[in-house]
C-alpha positions as CSV (number, residue, x, y, z in Angstrom):
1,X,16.3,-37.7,157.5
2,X,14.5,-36.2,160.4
3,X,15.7,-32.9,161.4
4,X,15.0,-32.0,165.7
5,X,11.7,-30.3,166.6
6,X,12.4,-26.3,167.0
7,X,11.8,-24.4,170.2
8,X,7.7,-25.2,170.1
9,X,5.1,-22.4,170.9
10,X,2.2,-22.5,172.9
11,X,-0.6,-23.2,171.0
12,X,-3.3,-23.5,173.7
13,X,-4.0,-21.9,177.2
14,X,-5.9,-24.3,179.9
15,X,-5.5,-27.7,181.2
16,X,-5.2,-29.4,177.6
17,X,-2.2,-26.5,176.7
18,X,-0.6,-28.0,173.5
19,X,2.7,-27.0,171.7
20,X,3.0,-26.9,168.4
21,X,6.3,-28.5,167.0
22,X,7.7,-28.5,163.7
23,X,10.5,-30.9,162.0
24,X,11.4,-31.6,158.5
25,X,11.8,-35.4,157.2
26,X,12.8,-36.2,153.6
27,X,12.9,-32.6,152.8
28,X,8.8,-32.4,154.1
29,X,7.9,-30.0,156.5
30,X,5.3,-32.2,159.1
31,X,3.9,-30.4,162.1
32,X,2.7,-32.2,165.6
33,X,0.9,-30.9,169.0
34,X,2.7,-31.9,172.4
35,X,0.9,-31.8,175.7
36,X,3.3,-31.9,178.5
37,X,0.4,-33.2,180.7
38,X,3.1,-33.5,183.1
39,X,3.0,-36.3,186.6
40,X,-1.0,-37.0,188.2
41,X,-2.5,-38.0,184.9
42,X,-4.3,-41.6,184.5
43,X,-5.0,-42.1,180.3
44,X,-6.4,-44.7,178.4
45,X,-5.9,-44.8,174.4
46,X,-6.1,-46.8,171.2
47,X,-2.6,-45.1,170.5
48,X,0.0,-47.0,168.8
49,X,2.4,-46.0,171.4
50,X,1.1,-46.0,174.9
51,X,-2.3,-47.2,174.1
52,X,-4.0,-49.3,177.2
53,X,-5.0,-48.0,180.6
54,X,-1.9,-46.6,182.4
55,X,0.3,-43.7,184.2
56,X,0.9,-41.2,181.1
57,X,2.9,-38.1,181.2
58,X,2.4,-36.6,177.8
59,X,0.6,-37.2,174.6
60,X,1.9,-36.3,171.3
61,X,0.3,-36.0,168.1
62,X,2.4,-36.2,165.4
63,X,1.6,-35.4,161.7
64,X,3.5,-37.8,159.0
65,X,3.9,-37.8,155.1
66,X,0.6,-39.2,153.0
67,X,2.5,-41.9,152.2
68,X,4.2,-42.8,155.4
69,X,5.9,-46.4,154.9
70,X,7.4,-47.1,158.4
71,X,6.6,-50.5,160.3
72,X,7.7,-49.1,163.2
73,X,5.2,-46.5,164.3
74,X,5.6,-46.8,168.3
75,X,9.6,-46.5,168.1
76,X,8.9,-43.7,165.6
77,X,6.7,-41.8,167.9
78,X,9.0,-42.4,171.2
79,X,12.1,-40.9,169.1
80,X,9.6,-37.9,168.0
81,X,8.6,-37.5,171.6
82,X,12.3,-37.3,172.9
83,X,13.2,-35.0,170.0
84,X,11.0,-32.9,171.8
85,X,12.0,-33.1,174.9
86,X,9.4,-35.0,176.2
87,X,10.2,-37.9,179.2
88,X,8.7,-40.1,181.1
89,X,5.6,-42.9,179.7
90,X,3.5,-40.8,177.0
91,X,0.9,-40.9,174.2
92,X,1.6,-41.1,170.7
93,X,-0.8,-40.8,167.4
94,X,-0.4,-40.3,164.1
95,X,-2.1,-38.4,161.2
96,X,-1.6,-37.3,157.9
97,X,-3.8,-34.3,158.1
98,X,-2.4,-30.7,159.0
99,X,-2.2,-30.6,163.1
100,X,-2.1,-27.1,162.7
101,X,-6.1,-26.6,161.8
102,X,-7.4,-28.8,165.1
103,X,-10.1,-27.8,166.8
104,X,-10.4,-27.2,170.2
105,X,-12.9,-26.7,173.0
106,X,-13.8,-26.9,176.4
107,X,-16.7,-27.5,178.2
108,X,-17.3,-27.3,182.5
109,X,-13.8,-28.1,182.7
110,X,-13.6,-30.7,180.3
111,X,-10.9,-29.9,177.6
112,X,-11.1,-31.4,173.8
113,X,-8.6,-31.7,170.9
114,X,-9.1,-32.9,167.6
115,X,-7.0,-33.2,164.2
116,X,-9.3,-34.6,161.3
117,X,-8.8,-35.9,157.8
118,X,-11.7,-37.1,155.8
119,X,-9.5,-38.4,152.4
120,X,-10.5,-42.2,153.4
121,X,-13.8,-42.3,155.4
122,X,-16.4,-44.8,155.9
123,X,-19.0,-46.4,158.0
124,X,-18.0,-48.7,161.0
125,X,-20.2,-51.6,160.4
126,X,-19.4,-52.0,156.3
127,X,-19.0,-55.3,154.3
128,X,-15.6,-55.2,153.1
129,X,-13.4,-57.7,155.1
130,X,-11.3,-56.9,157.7
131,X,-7.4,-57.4,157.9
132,X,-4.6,-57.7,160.3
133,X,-2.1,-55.4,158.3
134,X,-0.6,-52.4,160.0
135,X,-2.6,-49.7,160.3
136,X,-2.3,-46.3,158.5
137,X,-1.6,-43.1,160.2
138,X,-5.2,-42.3,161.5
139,X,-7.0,-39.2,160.5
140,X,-9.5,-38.3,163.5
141,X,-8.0,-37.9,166.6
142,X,-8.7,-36.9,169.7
143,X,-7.6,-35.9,172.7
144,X,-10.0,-35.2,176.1
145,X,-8.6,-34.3,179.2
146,X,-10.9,-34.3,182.7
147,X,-9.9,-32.8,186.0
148,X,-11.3,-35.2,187.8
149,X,-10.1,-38.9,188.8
150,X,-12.5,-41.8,187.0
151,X,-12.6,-45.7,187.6
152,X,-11.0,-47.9,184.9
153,X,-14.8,-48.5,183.7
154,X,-15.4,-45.0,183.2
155,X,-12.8,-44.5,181.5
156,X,-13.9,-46.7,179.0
157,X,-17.6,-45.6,178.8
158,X,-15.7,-42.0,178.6
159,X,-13.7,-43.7,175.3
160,X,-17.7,-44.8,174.1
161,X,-19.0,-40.9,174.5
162,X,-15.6,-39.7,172.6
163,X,-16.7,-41.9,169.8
164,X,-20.4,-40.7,169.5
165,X,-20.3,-37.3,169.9
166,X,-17.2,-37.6,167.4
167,X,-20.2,-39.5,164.9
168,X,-22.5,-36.9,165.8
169,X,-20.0,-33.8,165.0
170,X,-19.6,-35.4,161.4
171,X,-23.0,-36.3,160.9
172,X,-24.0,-32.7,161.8
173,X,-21.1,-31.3,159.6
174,X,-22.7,-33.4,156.6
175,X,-20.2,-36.1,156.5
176,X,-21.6,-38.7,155.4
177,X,-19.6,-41.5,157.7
178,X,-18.7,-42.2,161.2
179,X,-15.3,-41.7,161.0
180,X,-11.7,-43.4,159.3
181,X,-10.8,-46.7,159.1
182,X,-7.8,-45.4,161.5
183,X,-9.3,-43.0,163.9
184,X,-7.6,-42.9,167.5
185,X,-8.9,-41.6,170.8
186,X,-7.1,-40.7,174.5
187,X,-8.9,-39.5,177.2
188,X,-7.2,-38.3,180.6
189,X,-8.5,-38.6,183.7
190,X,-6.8,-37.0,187.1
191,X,-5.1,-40.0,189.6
192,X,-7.0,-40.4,192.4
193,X,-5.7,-38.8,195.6
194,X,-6.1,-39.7,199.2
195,X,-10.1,-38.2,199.4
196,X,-10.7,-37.7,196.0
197,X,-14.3,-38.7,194.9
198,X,-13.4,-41.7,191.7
199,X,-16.1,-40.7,189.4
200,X,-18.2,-44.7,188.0
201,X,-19.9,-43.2,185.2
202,X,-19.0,-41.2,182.5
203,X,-21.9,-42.0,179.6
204,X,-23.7,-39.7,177.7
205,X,-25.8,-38.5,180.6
206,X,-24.0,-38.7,183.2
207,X,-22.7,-35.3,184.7
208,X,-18.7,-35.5,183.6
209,X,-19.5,-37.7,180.1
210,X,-22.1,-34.7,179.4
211,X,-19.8,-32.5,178.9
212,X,-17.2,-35.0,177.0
213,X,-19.4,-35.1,174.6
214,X,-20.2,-31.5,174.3
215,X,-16.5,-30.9,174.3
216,X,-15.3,-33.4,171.8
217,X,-18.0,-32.8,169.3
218,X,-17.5,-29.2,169.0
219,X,-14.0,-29.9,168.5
220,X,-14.4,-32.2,165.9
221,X,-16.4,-29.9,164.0
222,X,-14.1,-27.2,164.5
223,X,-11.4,-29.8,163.2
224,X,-13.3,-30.9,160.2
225,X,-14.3,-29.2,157.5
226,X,-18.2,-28.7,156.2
227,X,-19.4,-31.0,153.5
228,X,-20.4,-28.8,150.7
């Protein structure tokens, strides 16, 4: 039984401004992080519900049970969302890990949130065979949010620099993997209006992917804990 999502409090003050949201399923108390990002907002994600380039209006990340059992992630996520009082096309992820010790930072305007859980972690490129089972609830994820407009190809490239400096925060916090089998990612860029310069790049070097990375890996080390 899932009981409704209390009044949430703000958790964040900026352009990524979270709330933090609490419920209570199968007598469990499981916590999440909503950001109303609200109309304007062009996202691309490897979220189970929402994922793909499109229009996005918030993103939820929602924390579930260590042994969540569900097949139906996506409708899961949408009921969570609505629970909340969130409308319109959105975001969801999923992670077993507390939402409540994410890490957050910002960076010449750039914004970054991250929720991380290193229980099952691992190398990308590793020998054991791949499957087409559902996916577990993912364990890093991460949330970037841009106030400027980018092409569809930077937002990819922005999706690449997410993922390094996310490899490079758990490197440098002694980790000794690039990430979960699970990990998602969902960067937001603004839609382009009448005028607005569309930003091509947004690598490693570039002047907006710069400070992506800057943001995300800070956050990610924030999020995760020191190997000791």
């Amino acid at each position: 039984m899932t009981a409704a999502f209390p009044l949430p409090r703000p958790a964040t003050t900026g352009l990524l401004t979270v709330e933090r949201l609490s419920r209570v399923e199968d007598g469990e108390r499981l916590d999440g992080l909503l950001w109303r990002a609200g109309d304007g907002w062009r996202m691309i994600s490897s979220a189970v519900l929402g994922g793909g380039i499109g229009t996005r209006t918030f993103v939820l990340n929602a924390q579930v049970s260590h042994g969540y059992r569900r097949t139906d992630p996506d409708r899961h996520l949408a009921e969570l969302a609505r629970a909340a009082g969130a409308r319109g096309p959105g975001v969801g992820l999923m992670t077993a890990a507390d939402v409540r010790a994410h890490g957050h930072a910002r960076d010449g305007g750039v914004e970054a949130l991250a929720t991380a859980g290193l229980g099952v972690r691992g190398w990308a490129a590793s020998p054991v065979a791949g499957c087409d089972a559902d996916a577990r609830p993912g364990t890093v994820n991460i949330v970037v949010a841009l106030p400027v407009a980018l092409s569809d190809a930077a937002l990819v490239n922005a999706v690449a620099t997410a993922t390094e400096a996310k490899v490079q925060a758990l490197l440098d916090a002694g980790h000794d993997c690039s990430g979960t089998p699970t990990d998602a990612v969902c960067v937001a860029a603004r839609s382009p209006r009448p005028g607005d310069e569309v930003h091509a790049f947004a690598g490693p070097r570039s002047l907006w992917g710069a400070r992506l990375a800057r943001a995300v890996h800070r956050a990610v080390r924030a999020a995760a804990p020191a190997e000791v």
